[in-house]
C-alpha positions in Angstrom: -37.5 -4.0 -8.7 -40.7 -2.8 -7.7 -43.3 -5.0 -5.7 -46.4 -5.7 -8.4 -49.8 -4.1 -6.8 -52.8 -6.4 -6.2 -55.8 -6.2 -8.9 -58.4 -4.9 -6.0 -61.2 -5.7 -8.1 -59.8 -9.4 -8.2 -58.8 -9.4 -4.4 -62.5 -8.9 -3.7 -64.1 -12.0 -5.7 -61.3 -14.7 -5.3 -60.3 -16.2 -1.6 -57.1 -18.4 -1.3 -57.6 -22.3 -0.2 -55.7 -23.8 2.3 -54.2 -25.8 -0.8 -52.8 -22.8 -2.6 -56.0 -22.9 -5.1 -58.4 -19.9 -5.4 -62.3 -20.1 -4.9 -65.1 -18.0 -6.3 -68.8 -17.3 -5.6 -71.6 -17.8 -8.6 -72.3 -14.5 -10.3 -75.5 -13.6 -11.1 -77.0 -13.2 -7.8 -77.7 -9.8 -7.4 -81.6 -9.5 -8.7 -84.5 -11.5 -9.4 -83.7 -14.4 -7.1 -86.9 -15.9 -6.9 -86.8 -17.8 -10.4 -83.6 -19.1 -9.4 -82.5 -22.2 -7.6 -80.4 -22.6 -4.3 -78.0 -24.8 -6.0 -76.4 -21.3 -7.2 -75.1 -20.9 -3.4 -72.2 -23.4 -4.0 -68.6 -21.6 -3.6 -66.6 -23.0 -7.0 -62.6 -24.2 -7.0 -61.2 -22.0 -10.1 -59.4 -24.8 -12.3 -55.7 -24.5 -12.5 -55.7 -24.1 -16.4 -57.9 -21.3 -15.6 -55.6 -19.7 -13.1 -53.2 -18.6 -15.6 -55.6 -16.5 -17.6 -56.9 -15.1 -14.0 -55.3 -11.9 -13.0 -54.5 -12.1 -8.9 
């Protein structure tokens, strides 16, 4: 059986935790910073009912 190929696009936004979980940086950071606030620099825990709809 052939090995399954990583989703690169996915590899790039999700890191692996220590636990086995997967975290995630806030999207919506790219322009127009200045009206937002620096609580959107907080790296997220992805849920583990939300893991099986996320493609690794």
């Amino acid at each position: 059986m052939p090995k399954i190929k990583t989703v690169r696009g996915a590899a790039k936004r999700f890191k692996k935790t220590a636990s086995g979980g997967f975290k995630r940086k806030q999207s919506h950071l790219r322009h127009i910073l200045t009206k937002k606030q620096l609580s959107v620099n907080v790296i997220y825990v992805i849920n583990p009912w939300l893991r099986k709809q996320t493609k690794f």
